[in-house]
TITILUM-546395 format. One record per residue (C-alpha): x, y, z; residue number from 1. Coordinates in steps of 0.25 Angstrom, whole numbers, padded with zeros to 4 digits. Example, Ala and Ser with C-alpha at 12.3 -4.5 7.8 and 13.67 -1.06 7.14 Angstrom:
BEGIN
u,v,w,num
0049,-0018,0031,1
0055,-0004,0029,2
This chain:
BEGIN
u,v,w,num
0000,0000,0000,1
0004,0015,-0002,2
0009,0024,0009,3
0008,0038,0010,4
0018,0043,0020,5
0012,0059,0027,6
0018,0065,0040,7
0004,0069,0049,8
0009,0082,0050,9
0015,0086,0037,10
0010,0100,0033,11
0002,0101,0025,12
-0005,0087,0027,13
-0004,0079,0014,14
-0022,0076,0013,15
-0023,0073,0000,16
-0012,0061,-0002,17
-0018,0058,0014,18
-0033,0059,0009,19
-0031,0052,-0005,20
-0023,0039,0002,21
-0032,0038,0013,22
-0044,0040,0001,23
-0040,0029,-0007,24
-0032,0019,0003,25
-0020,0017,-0007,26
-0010,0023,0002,27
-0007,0020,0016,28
-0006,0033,0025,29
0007,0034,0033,30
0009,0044,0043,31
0025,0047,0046,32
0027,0061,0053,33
0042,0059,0048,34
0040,0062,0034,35
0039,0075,0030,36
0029,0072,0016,37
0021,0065,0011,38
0025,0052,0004,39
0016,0041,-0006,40
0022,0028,-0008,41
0013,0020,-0018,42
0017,0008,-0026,43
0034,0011,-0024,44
0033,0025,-0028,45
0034,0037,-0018,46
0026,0051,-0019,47
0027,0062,-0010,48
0018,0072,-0018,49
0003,0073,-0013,50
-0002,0076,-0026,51
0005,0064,-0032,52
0001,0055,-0018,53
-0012,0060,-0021,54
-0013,0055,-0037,55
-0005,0042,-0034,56
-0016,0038,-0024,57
-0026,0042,-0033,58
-0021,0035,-0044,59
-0017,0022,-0036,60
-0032,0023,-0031,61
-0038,0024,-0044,62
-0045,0037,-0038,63
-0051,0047,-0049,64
-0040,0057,-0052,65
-0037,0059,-0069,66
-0048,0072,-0071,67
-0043,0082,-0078,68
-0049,0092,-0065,69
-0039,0084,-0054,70
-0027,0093,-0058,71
-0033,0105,-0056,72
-0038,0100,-0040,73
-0024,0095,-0037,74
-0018,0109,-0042,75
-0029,0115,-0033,76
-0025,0108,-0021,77
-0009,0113,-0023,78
-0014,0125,-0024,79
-0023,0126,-0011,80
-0012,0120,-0003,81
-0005,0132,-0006,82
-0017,0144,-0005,83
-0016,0151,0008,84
-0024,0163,0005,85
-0041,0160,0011,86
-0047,0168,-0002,87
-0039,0159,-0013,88
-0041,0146,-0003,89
-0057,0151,-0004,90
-0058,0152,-0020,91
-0052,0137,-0022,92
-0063,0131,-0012,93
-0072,0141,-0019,94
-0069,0134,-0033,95
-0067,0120,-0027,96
-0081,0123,-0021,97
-0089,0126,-0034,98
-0082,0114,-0039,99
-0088,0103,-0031,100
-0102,0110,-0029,101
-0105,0100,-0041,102
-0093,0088,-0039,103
-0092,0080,-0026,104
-0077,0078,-0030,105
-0067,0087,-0037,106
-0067,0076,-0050,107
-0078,0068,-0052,108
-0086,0060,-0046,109
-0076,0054,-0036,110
-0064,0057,-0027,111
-0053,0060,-0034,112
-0037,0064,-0030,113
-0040,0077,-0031,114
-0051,0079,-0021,115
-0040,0073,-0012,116
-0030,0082,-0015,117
-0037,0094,-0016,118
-0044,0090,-0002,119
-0032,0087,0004,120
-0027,0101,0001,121
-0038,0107,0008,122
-0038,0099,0019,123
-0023,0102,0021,124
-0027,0117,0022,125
-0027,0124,0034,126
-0039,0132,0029,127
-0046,0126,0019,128
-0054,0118,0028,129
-0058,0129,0036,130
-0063,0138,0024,131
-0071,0126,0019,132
-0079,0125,0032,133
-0082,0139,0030,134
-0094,0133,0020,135
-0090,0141,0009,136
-0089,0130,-0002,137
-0099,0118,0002,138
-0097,0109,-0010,139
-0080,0108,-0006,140
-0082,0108,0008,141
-0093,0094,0006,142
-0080,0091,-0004,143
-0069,0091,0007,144
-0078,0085,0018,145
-0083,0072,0011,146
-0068,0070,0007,147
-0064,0072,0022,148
-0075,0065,0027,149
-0071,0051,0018,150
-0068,0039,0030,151
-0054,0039,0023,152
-0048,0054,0026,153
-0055,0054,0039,154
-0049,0042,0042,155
-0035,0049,0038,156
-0037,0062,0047,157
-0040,0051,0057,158
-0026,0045,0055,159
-0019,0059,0051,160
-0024,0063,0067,161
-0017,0049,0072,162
-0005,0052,0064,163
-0005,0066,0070,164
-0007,0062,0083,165
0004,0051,0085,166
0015,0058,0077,167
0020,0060,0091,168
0027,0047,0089,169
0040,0049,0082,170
0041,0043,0069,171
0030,0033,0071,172
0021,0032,0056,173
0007,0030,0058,174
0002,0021,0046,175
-0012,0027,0045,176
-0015,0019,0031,177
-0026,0011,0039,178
-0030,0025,0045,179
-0036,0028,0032,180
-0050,0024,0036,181
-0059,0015,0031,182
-0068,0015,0018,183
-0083,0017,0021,184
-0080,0017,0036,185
-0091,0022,0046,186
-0089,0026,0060,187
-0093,0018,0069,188
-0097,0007,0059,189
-0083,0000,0057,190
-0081,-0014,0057,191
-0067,-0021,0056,192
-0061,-0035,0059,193
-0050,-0043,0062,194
-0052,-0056,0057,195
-0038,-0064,0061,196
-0040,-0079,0059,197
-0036,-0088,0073,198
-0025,-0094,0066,199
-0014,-0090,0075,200
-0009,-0077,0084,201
-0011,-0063,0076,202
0003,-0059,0071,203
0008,-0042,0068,204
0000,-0045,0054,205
-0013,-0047,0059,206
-0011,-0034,0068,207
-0012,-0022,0059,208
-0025,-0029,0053,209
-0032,-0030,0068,210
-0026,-0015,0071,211
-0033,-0009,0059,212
-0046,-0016,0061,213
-0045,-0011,0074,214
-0042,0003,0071,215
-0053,0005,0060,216
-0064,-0001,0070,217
-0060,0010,0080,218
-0057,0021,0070,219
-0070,0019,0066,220
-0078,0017,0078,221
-0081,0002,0072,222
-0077,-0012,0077,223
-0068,-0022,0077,224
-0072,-0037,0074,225
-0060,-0047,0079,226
-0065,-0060,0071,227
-0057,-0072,0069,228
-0057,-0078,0055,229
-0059,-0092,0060,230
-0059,-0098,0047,231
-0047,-0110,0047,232
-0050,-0120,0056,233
-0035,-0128,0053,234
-0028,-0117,0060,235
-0035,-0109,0070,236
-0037,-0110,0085,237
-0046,-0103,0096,238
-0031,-0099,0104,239
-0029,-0089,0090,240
-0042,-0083,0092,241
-0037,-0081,0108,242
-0025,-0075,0105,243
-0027,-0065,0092,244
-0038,-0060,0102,245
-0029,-0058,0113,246
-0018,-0051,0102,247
-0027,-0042,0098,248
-0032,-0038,0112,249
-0015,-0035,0114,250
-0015,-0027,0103,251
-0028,-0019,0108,252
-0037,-0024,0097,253
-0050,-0028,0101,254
-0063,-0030,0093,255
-0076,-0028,0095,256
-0080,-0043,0091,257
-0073,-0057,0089,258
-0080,-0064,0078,259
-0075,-0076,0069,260
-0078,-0079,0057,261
-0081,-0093,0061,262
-0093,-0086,0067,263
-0098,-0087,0052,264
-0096,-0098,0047,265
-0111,-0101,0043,266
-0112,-0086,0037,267
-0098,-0090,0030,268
-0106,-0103,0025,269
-0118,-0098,0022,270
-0112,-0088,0014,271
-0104,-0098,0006,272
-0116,-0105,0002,273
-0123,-0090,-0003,274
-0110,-0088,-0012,275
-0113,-0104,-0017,276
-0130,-0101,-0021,277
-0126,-0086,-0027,278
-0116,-0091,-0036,279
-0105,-0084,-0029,280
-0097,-0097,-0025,281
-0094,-0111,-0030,282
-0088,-0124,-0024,283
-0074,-0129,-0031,284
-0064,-0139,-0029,285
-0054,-0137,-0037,286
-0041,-0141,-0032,287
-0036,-0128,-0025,288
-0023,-0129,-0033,289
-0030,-0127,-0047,290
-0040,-0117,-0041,291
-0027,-0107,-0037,292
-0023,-0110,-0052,293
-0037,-0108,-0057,294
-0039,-0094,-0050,295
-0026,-0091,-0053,296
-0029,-0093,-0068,297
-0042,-0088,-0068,298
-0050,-0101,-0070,299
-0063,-0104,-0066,300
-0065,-0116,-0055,301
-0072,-0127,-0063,302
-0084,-0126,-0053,303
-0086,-0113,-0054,304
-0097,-0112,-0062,305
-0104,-0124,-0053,306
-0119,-0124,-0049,307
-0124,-0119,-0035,308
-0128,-0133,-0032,309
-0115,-0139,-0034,310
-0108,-0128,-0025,311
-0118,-0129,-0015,312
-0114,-0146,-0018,313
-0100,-0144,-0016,314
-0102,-0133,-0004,315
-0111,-0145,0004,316
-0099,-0152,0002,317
-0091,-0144,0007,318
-0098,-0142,0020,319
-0099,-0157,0021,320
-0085,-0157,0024,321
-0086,-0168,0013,322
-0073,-0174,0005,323
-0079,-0167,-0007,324
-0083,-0156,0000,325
-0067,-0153,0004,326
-0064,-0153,-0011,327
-0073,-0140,-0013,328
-0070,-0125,-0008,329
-0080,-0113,-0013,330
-0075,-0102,-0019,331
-0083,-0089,-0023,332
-0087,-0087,-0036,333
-0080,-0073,-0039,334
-0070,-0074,-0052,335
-0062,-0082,-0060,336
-0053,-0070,-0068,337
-0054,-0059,-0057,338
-0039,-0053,-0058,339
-0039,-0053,-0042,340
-0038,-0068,-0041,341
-0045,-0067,-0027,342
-0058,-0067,-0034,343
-0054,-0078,-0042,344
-0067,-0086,-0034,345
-0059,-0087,-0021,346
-0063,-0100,-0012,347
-0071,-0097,-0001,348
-0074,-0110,0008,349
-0066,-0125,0007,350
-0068,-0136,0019,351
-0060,-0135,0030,352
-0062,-0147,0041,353
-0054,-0142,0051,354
-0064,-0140,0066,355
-0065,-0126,0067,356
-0057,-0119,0079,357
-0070,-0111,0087,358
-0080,-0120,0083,359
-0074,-0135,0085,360
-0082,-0138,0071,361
-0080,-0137,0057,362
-0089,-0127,0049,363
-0095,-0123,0042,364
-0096,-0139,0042,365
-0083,-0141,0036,366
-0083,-0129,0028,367
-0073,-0118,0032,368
-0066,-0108,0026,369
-0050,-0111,0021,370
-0042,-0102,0027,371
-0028,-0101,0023,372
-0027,-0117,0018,373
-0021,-0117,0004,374
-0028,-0102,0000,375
-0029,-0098,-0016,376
-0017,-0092,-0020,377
-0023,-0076,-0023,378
-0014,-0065,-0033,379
-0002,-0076,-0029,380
-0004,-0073,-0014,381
-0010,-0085,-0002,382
-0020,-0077,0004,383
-0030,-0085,0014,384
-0046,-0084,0010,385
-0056,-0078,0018,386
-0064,-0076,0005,387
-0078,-0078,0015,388
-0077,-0075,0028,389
-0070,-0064,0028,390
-0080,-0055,0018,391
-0091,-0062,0025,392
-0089,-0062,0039,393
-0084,-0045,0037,394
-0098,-0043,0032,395
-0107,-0052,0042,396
-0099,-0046,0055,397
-0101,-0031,0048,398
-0085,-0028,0047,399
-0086,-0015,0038,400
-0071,-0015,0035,401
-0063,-0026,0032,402
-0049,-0023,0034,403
-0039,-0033,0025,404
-0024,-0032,0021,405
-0021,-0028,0007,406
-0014,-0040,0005,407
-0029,-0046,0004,408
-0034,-0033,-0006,409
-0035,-0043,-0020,410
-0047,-0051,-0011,411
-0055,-0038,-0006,412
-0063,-0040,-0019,413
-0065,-0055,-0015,414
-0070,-0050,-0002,415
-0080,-0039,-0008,416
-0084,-0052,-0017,417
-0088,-0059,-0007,418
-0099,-0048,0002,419
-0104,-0045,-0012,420
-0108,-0059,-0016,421
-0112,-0063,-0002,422
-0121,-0049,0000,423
-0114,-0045,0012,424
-0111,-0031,0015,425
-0099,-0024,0013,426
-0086,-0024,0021,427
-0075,-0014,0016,428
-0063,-0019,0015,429
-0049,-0010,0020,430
-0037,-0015,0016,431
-0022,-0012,0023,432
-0007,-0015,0020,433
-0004,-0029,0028,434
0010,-0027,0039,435
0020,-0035,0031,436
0033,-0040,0038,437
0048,-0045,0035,438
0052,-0058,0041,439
0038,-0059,0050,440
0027,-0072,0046,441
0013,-0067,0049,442
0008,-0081,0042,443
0003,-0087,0055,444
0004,-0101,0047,445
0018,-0098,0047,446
0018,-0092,0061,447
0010,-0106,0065,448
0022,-0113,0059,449
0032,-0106,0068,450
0025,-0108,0079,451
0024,-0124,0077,452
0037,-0127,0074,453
0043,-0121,0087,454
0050,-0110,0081,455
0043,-0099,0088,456
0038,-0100,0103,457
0021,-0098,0099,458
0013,-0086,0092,459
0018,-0076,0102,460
0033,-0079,0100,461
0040,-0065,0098,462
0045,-0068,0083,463
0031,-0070,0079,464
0023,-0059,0073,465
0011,-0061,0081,466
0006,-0052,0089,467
0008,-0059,0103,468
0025,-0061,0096,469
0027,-0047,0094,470
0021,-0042,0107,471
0030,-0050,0113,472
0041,-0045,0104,473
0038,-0031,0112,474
0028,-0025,0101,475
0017,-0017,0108,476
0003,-0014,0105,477
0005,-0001,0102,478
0016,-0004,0097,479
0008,-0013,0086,480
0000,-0002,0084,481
0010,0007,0080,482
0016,-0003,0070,483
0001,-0005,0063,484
0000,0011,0062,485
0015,0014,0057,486
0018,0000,0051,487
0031,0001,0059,488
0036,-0003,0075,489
0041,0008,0083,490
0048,0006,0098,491
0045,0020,0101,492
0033,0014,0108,493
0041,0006,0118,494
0053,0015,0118,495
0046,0024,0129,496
0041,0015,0137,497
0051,0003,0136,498
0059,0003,0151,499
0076,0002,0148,500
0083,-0012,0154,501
0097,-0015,0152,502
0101,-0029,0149,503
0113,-0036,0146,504
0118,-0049,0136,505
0124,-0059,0145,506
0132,-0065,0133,507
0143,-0059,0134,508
0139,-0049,0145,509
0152,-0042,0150,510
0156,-0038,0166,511
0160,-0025,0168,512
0167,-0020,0180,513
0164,-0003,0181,514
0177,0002,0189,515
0169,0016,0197,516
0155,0009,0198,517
0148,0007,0211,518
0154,-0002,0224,519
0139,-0007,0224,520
0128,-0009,0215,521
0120,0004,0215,522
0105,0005,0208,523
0100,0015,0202,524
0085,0019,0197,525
0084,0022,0182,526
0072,0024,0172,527
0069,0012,0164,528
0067,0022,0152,529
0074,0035,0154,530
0065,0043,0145,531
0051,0037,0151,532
0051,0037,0168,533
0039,0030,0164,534
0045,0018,0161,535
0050,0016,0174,536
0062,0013,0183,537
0073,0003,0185,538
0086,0002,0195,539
0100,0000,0189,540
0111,-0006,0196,541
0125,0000,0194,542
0138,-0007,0199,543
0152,-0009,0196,544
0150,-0022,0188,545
0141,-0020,0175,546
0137,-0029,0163,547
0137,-0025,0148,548
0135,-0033,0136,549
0147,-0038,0127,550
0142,-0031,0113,551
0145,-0017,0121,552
0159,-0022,0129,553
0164,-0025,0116,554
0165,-0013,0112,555
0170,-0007,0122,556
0183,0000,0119,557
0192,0001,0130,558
0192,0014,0139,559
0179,0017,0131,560
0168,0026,0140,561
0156,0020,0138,562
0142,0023,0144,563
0135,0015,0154,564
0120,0018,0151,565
0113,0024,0164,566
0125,0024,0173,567
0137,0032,0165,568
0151,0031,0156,569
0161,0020,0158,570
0175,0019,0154,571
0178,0005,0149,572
0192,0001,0157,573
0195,-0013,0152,574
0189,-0025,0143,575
0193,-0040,0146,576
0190,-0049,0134,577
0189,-0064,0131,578
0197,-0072,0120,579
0183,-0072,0111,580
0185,-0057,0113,581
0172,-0054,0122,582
0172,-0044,0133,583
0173,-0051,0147,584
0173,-0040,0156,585
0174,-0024,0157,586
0180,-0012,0166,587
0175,-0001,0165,588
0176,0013,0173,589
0164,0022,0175,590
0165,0036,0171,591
0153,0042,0175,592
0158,0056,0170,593
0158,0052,0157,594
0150,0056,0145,595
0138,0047,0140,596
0136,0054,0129,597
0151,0053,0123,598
0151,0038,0124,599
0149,0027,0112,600
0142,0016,0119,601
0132,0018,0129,602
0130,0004,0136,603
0120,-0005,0143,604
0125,-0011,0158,605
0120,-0019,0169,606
0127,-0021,0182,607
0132,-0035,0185,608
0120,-0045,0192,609
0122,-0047,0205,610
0112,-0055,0218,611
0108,-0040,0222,612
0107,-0035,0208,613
0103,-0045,0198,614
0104,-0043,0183,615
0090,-0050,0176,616
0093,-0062,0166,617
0085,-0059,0153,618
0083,-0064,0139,619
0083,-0055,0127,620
0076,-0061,0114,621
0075,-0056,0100,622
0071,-0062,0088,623
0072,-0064,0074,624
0062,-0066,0062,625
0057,-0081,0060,626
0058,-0080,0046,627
0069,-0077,0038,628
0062,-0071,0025,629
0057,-0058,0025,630
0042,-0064,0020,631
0038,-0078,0016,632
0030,-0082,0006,633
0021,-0092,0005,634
0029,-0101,-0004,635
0040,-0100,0008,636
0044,-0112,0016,637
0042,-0105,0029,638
0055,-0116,0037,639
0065,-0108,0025,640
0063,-0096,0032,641
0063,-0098,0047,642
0076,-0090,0055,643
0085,-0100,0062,644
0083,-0091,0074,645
0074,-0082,0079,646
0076,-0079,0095,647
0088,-0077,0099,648
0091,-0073,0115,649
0098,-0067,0123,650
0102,-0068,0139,651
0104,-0054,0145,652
0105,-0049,0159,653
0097,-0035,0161,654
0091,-0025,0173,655
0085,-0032,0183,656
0073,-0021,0181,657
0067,-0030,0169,658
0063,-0040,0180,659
0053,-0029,0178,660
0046,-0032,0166,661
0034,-0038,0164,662
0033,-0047,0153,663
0029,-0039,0138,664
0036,-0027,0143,665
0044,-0020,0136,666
0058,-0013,0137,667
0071,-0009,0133,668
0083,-0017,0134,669
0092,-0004,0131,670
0101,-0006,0118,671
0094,-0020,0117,672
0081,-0017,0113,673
0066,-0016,0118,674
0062,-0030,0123,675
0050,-0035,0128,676
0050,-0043,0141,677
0043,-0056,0137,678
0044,-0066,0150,679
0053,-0073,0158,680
0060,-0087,0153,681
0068,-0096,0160,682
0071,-0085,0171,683
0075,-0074,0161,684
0067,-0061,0156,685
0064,-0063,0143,686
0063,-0049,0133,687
0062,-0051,0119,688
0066,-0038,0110,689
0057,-0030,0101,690
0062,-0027,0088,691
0064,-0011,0085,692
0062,-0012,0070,693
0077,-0009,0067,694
0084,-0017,0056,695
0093,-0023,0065,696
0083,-0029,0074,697
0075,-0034,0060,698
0088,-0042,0054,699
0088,-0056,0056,700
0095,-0061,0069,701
0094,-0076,0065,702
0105,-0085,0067,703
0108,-0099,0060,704
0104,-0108,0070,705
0093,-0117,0068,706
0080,-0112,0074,707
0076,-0119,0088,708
0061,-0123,0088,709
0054,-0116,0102,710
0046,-0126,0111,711
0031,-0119,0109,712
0028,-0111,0118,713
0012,-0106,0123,714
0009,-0092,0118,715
0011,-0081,0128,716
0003,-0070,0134,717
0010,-0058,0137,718
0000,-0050,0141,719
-0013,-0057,0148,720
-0024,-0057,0140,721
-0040,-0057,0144,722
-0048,-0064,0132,723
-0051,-0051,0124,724
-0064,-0055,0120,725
-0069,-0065,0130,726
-0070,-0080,0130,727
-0082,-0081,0119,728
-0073,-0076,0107,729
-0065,-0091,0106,730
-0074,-0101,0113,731
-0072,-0116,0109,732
-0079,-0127,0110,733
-0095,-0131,0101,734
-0096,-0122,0086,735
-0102,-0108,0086,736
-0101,-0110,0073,737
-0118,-0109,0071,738
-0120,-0100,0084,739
-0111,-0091,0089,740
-0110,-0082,0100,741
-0106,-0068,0100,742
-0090,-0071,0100,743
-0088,-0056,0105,744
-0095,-0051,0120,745
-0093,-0036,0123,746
């Protein structure tokens, strides 16, 4: 999708490319207040014109903008952006005035580019919209208000004010492509849904989607539906329905009902019988093999052209659970030629035998929707079918926008198909750009695969992209929620709040005797965070016997000053060495006089443990990716691309203030990183380090060793969770499939 770069405060505000991309949705709007223009980027090439923004836009859109009259407005609008003078400013609304007494749009019969550019001229004025409320030219003051009325450009002032009110953060962008508005929106009249399947545990990818469905139910006053596409019986489980509930709650998303599709299945069958009687859907059982051949070539299935009877025949079949009956799928009746190959009569039910999760039965009696198990190959892509439900089950529970990712766009028309054939009212469907990532699997089939084989401790493992893995990789909600508006992590949201803590590798950790120190241990009271007294305090122990980690001893040169941070300068005396060549122990002499400013190397320190003063044992983790291509495709073997290593530890000693921490805490190991505390093991205080999106900390740490398999271990719950929605939205045991139950009590 397009971007189209603005500073919230860049004078004069740029309406026009602003209005025109939020007009026709072909431009994702970012808001960076470090750029100092305004900048298109459409289809590789780079405009930083408005006038050219706004006819690129127009032109990608399809938006009227060849009359012979739009020159003439577009020189217009130069020119008011430059009139200063009330009299001249008057005589051009004046004009524009007698023109639209008898248009409702400057050319033709529709919008155009240049009623955007010319209205966001005037809407840029500091006093054109004063004169016009003055009500001395009617026809282009009903002109400028239905323009600014349009759900889209409110929408945009909307996300301009948000811009405006968080550009406090320091280079933080706020994507407000999503913030565009919807189409045909009302307030207080809005429905959306999050529809993930209880396949597995929600991962980063599903999160965007449930954080814009979210944030157009409340924009709008409307509500939310959670429903679970319970629709693949082979690999779905009550637990998934538990736990994405509970991730959602983490993430402070909460609907305003919990549905399942599987709550209409008898709708979803009845239906498929009403696409059978109209002529709309026909029974085949070609082998699925020639069928992708077929729709690829645009041949027509041999039964394609059979009778109702023998549809209805090979549908009975089919809900028999009969062998014939496994040989047979339906499939709509929608093209054979279509250029978008998903209308090329897409299959719509087969059998699937498999005991149904909630219900403990098989329905519709053996017939339920495939989902995922060998789906048609679509314009070269594997996309998993929802060609009924989805449609279906939007219109019956009165979703009124259907938010998909535009990797899903070619099948939008098969959506619209399939409400039109059925009857069924209109959804209106909103698409947005997908997050993609480099070296990350989001394929929970994948994901599943990793987990079976040991590689990985469970779905919240910290290497995982689920939500539960990359909270307790240190990512917090608001945090997430930043990400999802500026597409981009940014550690100014813990740095504030983080607390300071010192610790120290014990491989190769170095004694170091400090000649002028204290007889006696001394402790002092320091802040944990010298810039936010909020953050706390913590007690330091000075004395004459100090450790400090090998990397910094080595390069020490002797009679060096260096400083020791929060105490003062010392003067590095003498080094002692081992044939390898390590540092074995230092003497250093404490020069308290010195200046901290002139010295290279500002060091981390902590005094020798002792019985009164004990040092705490700790283990610091990072990790790498699990694969080692940056995307794998379908045709991949996924074992090719497994990393050899993928935790790698290390044994410290730090502060006994960590002892401190409760678990999912985080804080600052200072020159180490932020880590987050993530439990105790074996005795040791376990903190696992959040990455800070620099390239160093993105390379590949993986060594050559062969990679360990993990015992399993039970998914943990960092922070206690109540059931979100109470104990009726998963209940087991007899099928509801005929009668249910409100799912959702307030």
């Amino acid at each position: 999708m397009a971007t189209l770069t603005v500073s919230s405060k860049q004078t004069p505000f740029p309406w026009a490319a602003v209005a025109i991309a939020s007009y026709t949705e072909k431009a994702e709007l970012v808001f960076d207040e470090t750029v100092t223009g305004i900048t298109l980027q459409l289809n590789g090439t780079t405009t930083t014109d408005e006038e050219e923004i706004v006819h690129a836009l127009a032109k990608s859109h399809g938006l009227a903008d060849d009359s012979s009259k739009s020159p003439a407005f577009f020189a217009l609008a130069k020119n008011l952006a430059t009139v200063t003078a009330v009299p001249q400013i008057i005589t051009h609304l004046n004009t524009l005035d007698d023109h639209l007494a008898y248009r409702t749009f400057l050319v033709g019969h529709e919008i155009t580019a240049a009623d955007w550019m010319l209205w966001g001229t005037m809407k840029g004025s500091s006093r054109i919209p004063g004169l016009l409320k003055n009500g001395g030219q009617p026809h282009l003051l009903r002109w400028f208000s239905h323009l600014e009325s349009l759900d889209c450009i409110k929408a945009a002032l909307a996300s301009l004010t948000e811009a405006k009110a968080n550009k406090a953060r320091s280079n933080t962008k706020t994507a407000a492509g999503f913030a565009l508005g919807l189409a045909n929106a009302e307030d207080g009249k809005v429905v959306t849904r999050f529809p993930p399947e209880p396949s597995g545990y929600l991962h980063i990818g599903h999160a965007k989607a449930a954080m814009l469905n979210q944030y157009f139910a409340k924009m709008y006053h409307g509500k939310l539906i959670i429903r679970f596409d319970d629709t693949n019986p082979s690999k779905e489980r009550t637990e998934f329905e538990d736990t994405i509930l509970e991730d959602l709650k983490l993430m402070d998303i909460v609907g305003d009902v919990v549905t399942h599709t599987s709550d209409h299945f008898q709708t979803l069958y009845d239906l498929a019988l009403k696409l059978i009687k109209s002529g709309h859907a026909y029974t085949d059982d070609t082998e699925q093999a020639q069928m992708r051949l077929e729709r690829g070539d645009g041949i027509a299935s041999a039964h394609r052209d059979d009778s109702v009877d023998e549809n209805l025949k090979h549908f009975a079949e089919m809900t028999a659970g009969t062998t014939e009956g496994l040989r047979w799928c339906l499939r709509a009746k929608i093209s054979v030629t279509d250029p978008n190959k998903a209308m090329r009569d897409p299959v719509v039910y087969r059998c699937n035998l498999t005991p149904h999760h909630r219900s403990g039965c098989v329905f519709p009696l053996s017939i339920i929707l495939q989902f995922l198990i060998a789906p048609l190959a679509i314009n070269g892509k594997f996309i998993p079918r929802t060609t009924l439900p989805a449609p279906v089950v939007d219109a019956i529970e009165g979703v009124t926008h259907a938010l998909r990712t535009n990797e899903y766009r070619d099948r939008n028309p098969q959506y619209q198909w399939m409400l039109d054939a059925l009857g069924l009212r209109k959804v209106h469907i909103w698409d947005f750009s997908r997050l993609n990532f480099r070296f990350t699997l989001l394929s929970k089939r994948k994901l599943h695969w990793f987990v079976d084989n040991g590689l990985v401790r469970g779905w919240d493992d910290p290497r995982f992209p689920t939500v539960r893995g990359i909270r307790r990789r240190g990512l917090t909600v608001e945090a997430l929620q930043q990400f999802m508006l500026a597409q981009g992590p940014s550690q100014a949201i813990i740095d504030p709040v983080a607390p300071r803590h010192w610790a120290i590798a014990t491989d190769g950790m170095v004694p170091v005797t400090i000649t002028g120190g204290p007889v006696s241990p001394e402790i002092k009271v320091l802040p944990k965070h010298k810039k936010n007294p909020d953050a706390g305090e913590k007690k330091t122990v000075f004395t004459s016997a100090i450790l400090v980690e090998q990397e910094d001893a080595i390069s020490f040169d002797d009679q060096e000053e260096i400083t020791l941070m929060d105490w003062g300068n010392a003067i590095v005396r003498s080094k002692t060495k081992n044939a390898a060549g390590q540092i074995t122990a230092i003497e250093m002499e404490l020069h308290l006089e010195g200046d901290f400013r002139k010295t290279k190397k500002k060091i981390t320190w902590l005094s020798q443990s002792t019985s009164t003063h004990p040092l705490t044992p700790v283990t610091l983790l990072d990790y790498d990716y699990l694969i080692t291509k940056m995307k794998i495709e379908e045709n991949d073997t996924l074992t090719d691309f497994v990393t050899p290593v993928t935790e790698f530890r290390t044994d410290a000693l730090a502060d006994a203030n960590v002892g401190d921490l409760k678990k999912g805490e985080i804080m600052q190991f200072e020159r180490k990183g932020y880590y987050i505390f993530d439990g105790v093991v074996d005795g040791k205080m376990e903190f696992i380090l959040i990455p800070d999106g620099r390239a160093a900390s993105l390379a590949s740490k993986a060594g050559t060793p062969a990679p360990t398999p993990q015992a399993e271990a039970p998914i943990t719950k960092m922070y206690a969770m109540e059931k979100v929605y109470g104990d009726e939205v998963t209940a087991e045991g007899g099928s509801t499939m005929y009668k249910m139950e409100n799912v959702y009590k307030a």
